[in-house]
N, C-alpha and C positions, 0 to 999 in steps of 0.2 A: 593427588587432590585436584579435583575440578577448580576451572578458574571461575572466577564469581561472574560471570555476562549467562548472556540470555538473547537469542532473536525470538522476536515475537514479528510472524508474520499474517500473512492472507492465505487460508486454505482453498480460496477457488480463484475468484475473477473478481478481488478486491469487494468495497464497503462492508466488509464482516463487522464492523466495529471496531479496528484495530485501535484509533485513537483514543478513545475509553477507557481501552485495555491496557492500554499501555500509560495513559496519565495515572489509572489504578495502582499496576506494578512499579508504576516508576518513585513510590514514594519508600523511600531506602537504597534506591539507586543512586553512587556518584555522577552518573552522563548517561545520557541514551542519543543514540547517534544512529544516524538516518544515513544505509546505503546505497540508494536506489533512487530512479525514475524522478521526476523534475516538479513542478508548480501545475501539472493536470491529476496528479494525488492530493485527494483532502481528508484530513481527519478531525470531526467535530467531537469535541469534549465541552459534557456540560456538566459546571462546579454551582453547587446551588441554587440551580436554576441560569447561572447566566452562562451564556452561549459562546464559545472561540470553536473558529473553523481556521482551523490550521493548514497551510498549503505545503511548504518547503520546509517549515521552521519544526523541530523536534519537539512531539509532546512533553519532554522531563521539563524543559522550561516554565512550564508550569504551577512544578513544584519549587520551594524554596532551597536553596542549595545543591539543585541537579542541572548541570549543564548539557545544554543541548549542541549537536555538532553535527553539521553537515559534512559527511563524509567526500571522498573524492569519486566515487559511482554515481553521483549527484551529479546531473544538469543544472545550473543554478542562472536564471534570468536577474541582472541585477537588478533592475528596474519593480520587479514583481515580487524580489525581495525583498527591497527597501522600503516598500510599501504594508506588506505583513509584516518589518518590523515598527512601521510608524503604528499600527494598528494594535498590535497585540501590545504596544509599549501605553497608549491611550489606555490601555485597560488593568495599567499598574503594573504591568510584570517587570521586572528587571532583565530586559531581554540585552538589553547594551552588558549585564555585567554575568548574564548566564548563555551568551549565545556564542561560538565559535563558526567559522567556517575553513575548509581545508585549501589550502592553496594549491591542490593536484586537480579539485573539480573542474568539468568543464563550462565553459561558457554559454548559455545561448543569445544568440544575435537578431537584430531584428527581421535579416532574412532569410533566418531560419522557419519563422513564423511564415514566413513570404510563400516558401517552400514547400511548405506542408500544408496551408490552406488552397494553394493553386492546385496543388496535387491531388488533394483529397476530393476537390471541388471539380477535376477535371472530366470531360463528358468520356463516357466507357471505361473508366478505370473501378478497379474495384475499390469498394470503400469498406475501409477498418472502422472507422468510426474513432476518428484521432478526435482530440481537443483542440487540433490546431495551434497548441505554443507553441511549434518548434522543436517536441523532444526529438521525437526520430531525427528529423534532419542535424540536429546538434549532437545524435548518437551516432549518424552517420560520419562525421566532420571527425570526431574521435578516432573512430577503425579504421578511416582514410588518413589518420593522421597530420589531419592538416585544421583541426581545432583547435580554439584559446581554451589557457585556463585559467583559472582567477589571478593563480600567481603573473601571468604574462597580460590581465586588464588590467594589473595596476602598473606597471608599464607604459606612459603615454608614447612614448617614442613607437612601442612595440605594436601597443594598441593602434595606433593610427597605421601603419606599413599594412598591417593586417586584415584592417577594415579595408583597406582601399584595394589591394590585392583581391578579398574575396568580394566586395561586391562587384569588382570588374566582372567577375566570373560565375556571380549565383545572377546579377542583372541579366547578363546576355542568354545564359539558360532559362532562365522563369520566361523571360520575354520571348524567347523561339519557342517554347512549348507552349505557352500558356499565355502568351500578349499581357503580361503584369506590367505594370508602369512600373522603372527603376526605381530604387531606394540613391537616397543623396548620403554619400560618404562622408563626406564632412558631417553635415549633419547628428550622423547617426555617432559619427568621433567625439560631436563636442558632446553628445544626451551622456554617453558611456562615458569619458575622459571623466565627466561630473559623478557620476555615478561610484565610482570606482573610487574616486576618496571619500565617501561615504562609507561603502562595503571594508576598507583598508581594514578599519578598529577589530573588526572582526576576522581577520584572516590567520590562520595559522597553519603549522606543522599536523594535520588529523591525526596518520598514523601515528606522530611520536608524542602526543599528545595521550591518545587513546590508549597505547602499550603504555606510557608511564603511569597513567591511573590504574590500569592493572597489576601493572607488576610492585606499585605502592601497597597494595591490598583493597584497593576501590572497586566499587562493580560498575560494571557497565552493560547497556540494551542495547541491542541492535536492535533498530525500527525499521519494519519492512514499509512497503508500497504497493501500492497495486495486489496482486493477487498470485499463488504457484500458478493456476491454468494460465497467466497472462505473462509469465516468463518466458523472454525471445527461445531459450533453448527448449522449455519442458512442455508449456503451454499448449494454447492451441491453433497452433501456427495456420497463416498466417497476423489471426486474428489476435495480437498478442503488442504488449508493450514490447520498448524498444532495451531493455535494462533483465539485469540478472535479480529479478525476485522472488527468488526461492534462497533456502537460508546461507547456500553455497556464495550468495550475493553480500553476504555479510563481512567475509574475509577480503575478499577479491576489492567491496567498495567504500571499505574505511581501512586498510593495511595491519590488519588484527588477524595472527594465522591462524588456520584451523583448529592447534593446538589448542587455541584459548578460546573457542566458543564454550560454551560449559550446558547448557540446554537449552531447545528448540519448543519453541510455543506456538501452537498452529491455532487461528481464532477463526471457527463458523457461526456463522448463523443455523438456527436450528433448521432455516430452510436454506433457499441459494438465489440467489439474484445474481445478474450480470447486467452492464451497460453496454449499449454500444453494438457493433455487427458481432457475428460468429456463430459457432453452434453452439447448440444449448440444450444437451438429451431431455430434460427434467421440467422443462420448462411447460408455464399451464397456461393453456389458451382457452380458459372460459373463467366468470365472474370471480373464482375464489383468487384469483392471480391479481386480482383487481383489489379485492377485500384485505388481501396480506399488503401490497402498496399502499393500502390507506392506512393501514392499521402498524404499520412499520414503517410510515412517511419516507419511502422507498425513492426517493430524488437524488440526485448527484448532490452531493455538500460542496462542490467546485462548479459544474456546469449546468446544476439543476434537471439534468435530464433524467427523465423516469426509469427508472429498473426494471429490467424485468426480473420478472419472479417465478421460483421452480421449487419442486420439492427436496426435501434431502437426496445427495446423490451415493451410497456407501461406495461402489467403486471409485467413482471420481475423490471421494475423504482419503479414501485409505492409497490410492494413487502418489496422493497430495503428502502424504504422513510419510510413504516410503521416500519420495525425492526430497523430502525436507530432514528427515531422520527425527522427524516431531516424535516429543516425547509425551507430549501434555498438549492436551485439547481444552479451548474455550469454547463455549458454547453462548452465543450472543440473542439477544429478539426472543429469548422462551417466550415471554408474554403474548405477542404478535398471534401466537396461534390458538391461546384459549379458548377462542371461541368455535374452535372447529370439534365437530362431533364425533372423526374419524381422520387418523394421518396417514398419509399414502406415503413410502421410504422406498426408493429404490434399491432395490438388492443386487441387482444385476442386469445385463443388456442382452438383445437380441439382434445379431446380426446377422441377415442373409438367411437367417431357420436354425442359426445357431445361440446357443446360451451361452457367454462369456461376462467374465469383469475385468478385461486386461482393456484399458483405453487406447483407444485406435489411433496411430501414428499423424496417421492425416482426414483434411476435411471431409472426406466424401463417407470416410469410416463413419467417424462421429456424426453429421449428417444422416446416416443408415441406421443408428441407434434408434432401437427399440426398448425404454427402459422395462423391467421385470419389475413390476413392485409388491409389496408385502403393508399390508396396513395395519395401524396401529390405532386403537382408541387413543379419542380427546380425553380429555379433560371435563370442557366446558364449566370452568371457575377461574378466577383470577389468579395469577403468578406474581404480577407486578410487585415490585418490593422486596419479595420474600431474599431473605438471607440465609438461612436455615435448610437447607437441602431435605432434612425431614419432614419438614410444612409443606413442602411442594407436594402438590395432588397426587394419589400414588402410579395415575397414569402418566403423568408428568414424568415423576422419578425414571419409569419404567423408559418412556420413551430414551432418555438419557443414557440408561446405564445401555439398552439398546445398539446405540450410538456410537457408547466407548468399548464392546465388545466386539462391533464389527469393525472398528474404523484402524484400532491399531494402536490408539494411543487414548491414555488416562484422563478423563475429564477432573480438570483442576479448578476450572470456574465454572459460573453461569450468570451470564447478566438477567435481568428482570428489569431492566428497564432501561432509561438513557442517562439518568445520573449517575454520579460516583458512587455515590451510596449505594445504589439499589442493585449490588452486587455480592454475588457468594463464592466464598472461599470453602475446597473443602479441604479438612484437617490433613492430608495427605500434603497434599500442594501447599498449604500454609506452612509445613517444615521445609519444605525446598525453600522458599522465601526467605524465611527464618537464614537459613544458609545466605544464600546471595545477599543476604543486606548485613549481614557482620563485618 
């Protein structure tokens, strides 16, 4: 028997909708617990009209009785923590009596942030297009082994040795590369020391935490971040977060084994957007790329930065499906495209005079992509709302089922819009649900 969890992740380069989707599934879930990537992930859920933009904090908190858990794959900023819990707590949740955090997480520090904006910022280097919080450098701190974790910031003794230690040492580097004014150790001792009995209430054992609501008969989410193309291993390196988010990130960054994932949810947009540098085969450089950001208020929910926007990619889905082992596709933004008269889908790439769909290891590949497409009639009628998979325009339908025959995996939802509501289950995927919340 499968165990009752579920990761629900990003099938390209993040903002698919995950938060949505996952405030949707998460109502009959015991916990949904967030593996991955730090406070430059955002997922907006909108409950009736009113708005939470979620940073770090798991969407199950949300719901009444579902515990959210910041897993130990987590970078966790306390300061930027403490803050989206004053915030989401303003807005009636019970986050003090539904929120955990895992005491294996790591820390980020203030000159982590120091780090990563001198760096990012510096003349001839190549630019990722980081957020500047700090995650890489506080991922970097971890594989160097020489990072805090929450359990060693509540620690003053420990915390302070530490701070003073490493700001000897990230001052005098920032400051020979990059001429940064030093950070004050003490200082930054006493902001954190404060901090840190703050975060306490909230610290726990994750993985033993997590195994015991499973093995009680409880279900639990795994919440992805960021996006499969933006995972350091599978992505599209260099152009790529610094964390494991593809679904293999889900064992690894809450201490839940393989054994016990139970199935994998891959969430796109019916088209694709990415933020930030890198390649981007699909990607459309005249008005309609313009018209889908307006029309799919295409901006960072975290940085506000604009999206860019591209057409469905079917090798890059079905890429995404194989390294996740997705069984079940969402389908996000149908509405977004009604008013298009003709949908262009990539089928496949041309590299060099040659026709492939195998995605190219490195940049210069991808870069040389020539996508192949195949085009599909609009619509041109409303979707917005619709629940009922048979209401939907029958070019609509078409493009979907489309979608789920090249991609690899079973379309189980379809949003129509940004509220809770305005979402459709089909009877297929409602019995697997049915399962997971017994």
């Amino acid at each position: 028997m499968r165990a009752k969890t579920a990761v629900v992740l990003g099938a390209q380069w993040g903002d698919e909708g995950k938060g949505k989707i996952v405030d949707v599934l998460s109502d009959g879930f015991s916990a949904v617990a967030r593996y991955a990537g730090g406070h430059n992930a955002g997922h907006t859920v909108i409950i009736s009209g009113q708005k939470f933009v979620l940073q770090l904090i798991p969407c199950g908190v949300l719901r009444p009785n579902c515990m959210g858990i910041i897993g130990n794959g987590v970078v966790l900023d306390p300061i930027a923590f403490l803050k989206e819990v004053a915030r989401i707590r303003e807005l009636g949740v019970d986050v003090d009596g539904q929120l955990r955090v895992s005491n294996r997480a790591q820390v980020i520090l203030p000159y982590h942030r120091m780090i990563e904006l001198a760096a990012e910022s510096a003349p001839g280097r190549q630019k990722i297009g980081t957020t500047s919080r700090g995650i890489g450098p506080a991922y970097e701190d971890k594989m160097a082994r020489s990072g805090l974790r929450v359990v060693d910031l509540l620690n003053p003794a420990l915390l302070k040795t530490h701070i003073e230690a490493a700001c000897a040492e990230k001052n005098a580097i920032v400051h020979a590369l990059y001429g940064t004014e030093p950070l004050d150790p003490q200082k930054m001792f006493d902001e954190y020391a404060a901090a840190a009995e703050q975060v306490r209430p909230f610290v726990v054992d994750g993985a033993r935490m997590l195994n015991g609501i499973i093995k009680d008969g409880g279900s639990v989410m795994f919440e992805g971040a960021q996006g499969t193309m933006l995972d350091i291993d599978h992505g599209t390196y260099p152009f790529v977060t610094s964390s494991s988010a593809t679904a293999g990130g889900a064992a690894t960054g809450t201490g839940v084994g393989p054994t016990n994932i139970g199935t994998v949810i891959s969430v796109t947009k019916a088209y694709v957007t990415r933020v930030g540098e890198g390649p981007f085969p699909t990607e459309i450089h005249d008005p309609i790329g313009d018209h889908l950001r307006a029309r799919g208020n295409e901006y960072g929910a975290v940085t506000g930065r604009p999206r860019r926007c591209g057409w469905l990619d079917i090798p890059l889905l079905r890429y995404s499906n194989t390294i996740n082992g997705a069984e079940w596709l969402v389908v996000t933004k149908m509405d977004v495209l009604d008013e298009l008269d003709e949908i262009p889908i990539c089928i496949g790439y041309e590299i060099d005079g040659k026709v492939t769909d195998e995605i190219p290891a490195d940049v210069h590949g991808l870069e040389a992509i020539k996508p192949v497409y195949t085009k599909l009639k609009g619509w041109q009628s409303s979707t917005e709302g619709i629940t009922d998979f048979e209401r939907l325009p029958r070019a609509a339908q078409d493009y979907l089922r489309f979608q789920e025959k090249e991609s690899g995996a079973k379309i189980g939802m379809v949003s129509t819009g940004p509220d809770r509501d305005q979402t459709m289950i089909l009877p297929e995927f409602a019995e697997i649900l049915k399962e997971l919340h017994r």
